[in-house]
C-alpha positions, -999 to 999 in steps of 0.1 A, spaced: 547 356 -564 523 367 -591 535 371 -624 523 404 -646 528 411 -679 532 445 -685 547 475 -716 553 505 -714 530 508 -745 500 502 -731 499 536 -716 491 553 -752 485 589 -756 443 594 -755 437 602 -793 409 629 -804 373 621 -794 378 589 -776 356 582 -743 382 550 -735 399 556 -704 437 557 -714 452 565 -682 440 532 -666 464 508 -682 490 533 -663 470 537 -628 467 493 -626 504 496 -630 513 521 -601 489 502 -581 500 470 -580 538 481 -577 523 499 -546 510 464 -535 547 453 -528 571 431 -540 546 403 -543 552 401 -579 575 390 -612 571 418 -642 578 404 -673 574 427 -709 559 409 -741 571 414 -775 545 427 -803 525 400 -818 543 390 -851 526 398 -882 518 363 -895 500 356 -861 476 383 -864 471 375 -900 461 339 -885 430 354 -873 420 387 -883 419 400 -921 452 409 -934 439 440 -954 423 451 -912 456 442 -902 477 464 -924 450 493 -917 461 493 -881 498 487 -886 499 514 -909 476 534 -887 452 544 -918 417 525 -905 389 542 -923 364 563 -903 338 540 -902 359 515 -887 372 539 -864 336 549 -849 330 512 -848 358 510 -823 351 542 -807 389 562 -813 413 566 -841 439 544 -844 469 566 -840 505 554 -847 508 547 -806 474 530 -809 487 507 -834 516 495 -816 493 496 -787 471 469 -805 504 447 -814 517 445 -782 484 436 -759 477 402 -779 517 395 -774 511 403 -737 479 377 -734 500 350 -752 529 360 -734 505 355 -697 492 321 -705 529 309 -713 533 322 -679 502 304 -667 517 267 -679 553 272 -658 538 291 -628 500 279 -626 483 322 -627 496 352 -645 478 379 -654 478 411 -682 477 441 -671 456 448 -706 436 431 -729 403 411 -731 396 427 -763 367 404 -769 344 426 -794 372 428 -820 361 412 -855 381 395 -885 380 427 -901 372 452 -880 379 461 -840 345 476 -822 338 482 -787 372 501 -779 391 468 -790 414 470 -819 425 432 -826 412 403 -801 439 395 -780 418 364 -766 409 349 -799 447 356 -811 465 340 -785 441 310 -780 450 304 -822 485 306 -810 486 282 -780 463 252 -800 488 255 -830 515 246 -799 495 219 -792 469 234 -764 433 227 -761 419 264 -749 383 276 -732 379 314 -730 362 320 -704 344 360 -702 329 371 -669 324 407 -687 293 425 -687 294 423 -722 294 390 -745 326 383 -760 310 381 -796 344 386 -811 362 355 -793 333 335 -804 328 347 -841 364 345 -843 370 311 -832 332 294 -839 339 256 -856 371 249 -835 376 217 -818 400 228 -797 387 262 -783 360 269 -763 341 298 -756 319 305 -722 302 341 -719 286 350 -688 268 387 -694 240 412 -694 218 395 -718 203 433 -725 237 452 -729 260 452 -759 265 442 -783 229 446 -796 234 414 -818 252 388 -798 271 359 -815 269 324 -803 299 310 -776 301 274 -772 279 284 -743 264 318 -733 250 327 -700 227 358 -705 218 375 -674 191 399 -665 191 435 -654 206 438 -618 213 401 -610 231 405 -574 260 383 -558 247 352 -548 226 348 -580 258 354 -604 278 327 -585 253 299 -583 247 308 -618 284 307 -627 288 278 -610 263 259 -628 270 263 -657 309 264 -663 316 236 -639 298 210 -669 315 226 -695 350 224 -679 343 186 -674 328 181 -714 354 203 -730 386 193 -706 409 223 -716 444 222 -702 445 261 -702 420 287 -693 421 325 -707 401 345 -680 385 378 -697 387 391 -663 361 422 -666 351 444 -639 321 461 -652 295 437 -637 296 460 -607 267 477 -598 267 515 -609 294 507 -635 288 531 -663 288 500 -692 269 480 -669 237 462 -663 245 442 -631 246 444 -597 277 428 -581 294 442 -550 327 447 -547 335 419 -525 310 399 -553 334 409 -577 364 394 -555 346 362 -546 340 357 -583 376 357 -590 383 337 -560 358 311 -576 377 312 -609 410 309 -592 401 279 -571 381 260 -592 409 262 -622 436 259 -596 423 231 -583 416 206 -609 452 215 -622 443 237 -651 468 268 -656 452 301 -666 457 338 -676 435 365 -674 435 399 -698 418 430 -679 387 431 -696 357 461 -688 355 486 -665 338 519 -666 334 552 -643 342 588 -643 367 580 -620 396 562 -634 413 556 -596 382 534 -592 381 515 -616 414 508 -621 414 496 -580 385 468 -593 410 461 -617 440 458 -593 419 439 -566 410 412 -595 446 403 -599 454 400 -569 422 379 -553 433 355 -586 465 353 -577 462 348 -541 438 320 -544 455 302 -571 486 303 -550 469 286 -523 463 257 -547 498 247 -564 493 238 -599 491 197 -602 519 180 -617 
């Protein structure tokens, strides 16, 4: 069984003159419950207060709550934050903590949102609002967890690394287009820049080189997995060139090496772009389930 976290809040109303895709939180849903009964639903409660203070500005914070973020702050993110935005943004980093509690019980479990990576202390940019990755990882070392994100978005996670640079016991790894956004990167504990249209079997040997040594320096006992989509080829926010069965054997990777060396791990959905929201939200649905399927193969180690 795969265990998804999932509210009703995530579907939010599209507010004026946003390009985000709305409906896709919604379409990864009906998907998956199309998929079978192959799954445990579980619905997370809204980040409390005090936690997202922990990590973002509490003066951004109260602009979101109170749904009165300033204009410019509002173009930076790329929609207004509406009052079913707002709760939109409190749930999804309860959802990601929610997941990786999940993950240390049950080995995998995913969100069916999040990966918010380009949100700052006090600001959100990039369509994210607050940084669900940076807020739970806060969360699960102050329980006593040692954390690595790791992104495989197109885009570097500059908000997961600003957000948690100086930390002993978090990690960040971002794999991405080195020419795509954001324009001025920050610096991960170790970033993996990429070049314009780098295909399958260059990604994974890549990938592969370079997380596998920092999984054995940093020794994390839980994994967040910004599980993007966007390094697909044609993807509208994209610069790569993965297939579709590239994508799968990607998350297959992830699933099998974590899996394997006992390491639990959640993902959040992370990027993906097109005119056609079916699409993308399918690369989204197949994600989930190629993690969970592998990692199931590979029982978490006692």
């Amino acid at each position: 069984m795969i265990h998804l976290v999932h509210h009703p809040a995530y579907v939010a109303p599209a507010p004026a003159r946003s390009q985000y895709q709305w409906n896709k939180n919604g379409l990864v849903r009906d998907l998956l419950r199309a998929e079978g009964d192959g799954f445990v639903w579980h619905a997370p409660e809204p980040m409390p207060r005090a936690w997202l203070e922990a990590v973002h500005d509490p003066e951004y914070v109260a602009e979101v709550i109170e749904a009165r973020v300033p204009p410019h702050k509002a173009r930076r993110i790329g929609f207004p934050v509406t009052p079913e935005v707002a709760l939109r943004a409190q749930i999804v980093p309860g959802g990601t903590y929610l997941a990786a509690r999940l993950a240390l019980t049950h080995g995998y479990a995913a969100n069916t949102a999040g990966g918010s990576h380009h949100a700052l202390a006090d600001t959100g940019a990039g369509f994210c609002v607050f940084n669900d990755l940076a807020l739970a990882a806060v969360r699960l070392t102050e329980e006593g967890r040692r954390v690595l994100v790791v992104d495989c978005d197109v885009h570097q996670g500059d908000g997961t690394a600003a957000l948690t640079a100086g930390r002993t016991d978090i990690a960040t790894y971002s794999i991405h287009a080195e020419k795509n956004f954001p324009v001025r990167k920050a610096r991960s504990t170790l970033d993996v820049p990429l070049a314009d249209g780098t295909g399958d079997v260059e990604y994974l040997d890549i990938l592969a080189r370079t997380l596998l040594p920092l999984l054995d320096d940093f020794a994390p006992d839980l994994v967040l997995y910004q599980a993007g989509v966007d390094p697909l080829a044609g993807d509208r926010l994209g610069r790569l060139a993965l297939s579709y069965q590239g994508l799968i054997d990607r998350d297959r990777w992830i699933a099998r090496t974590f899996a394997g060396r006992g390491i639990p791990f959640a993902s959040a959905l992370g990027g993906g772009y097109g005119v056609d929201a079916l699409e993308v939200s399918r690369r989204h649905v197949a994600s989930i389930c190629a993690l969970g399927k592998e990692a199931a193969k590979q029982p978490l180690q006692a």
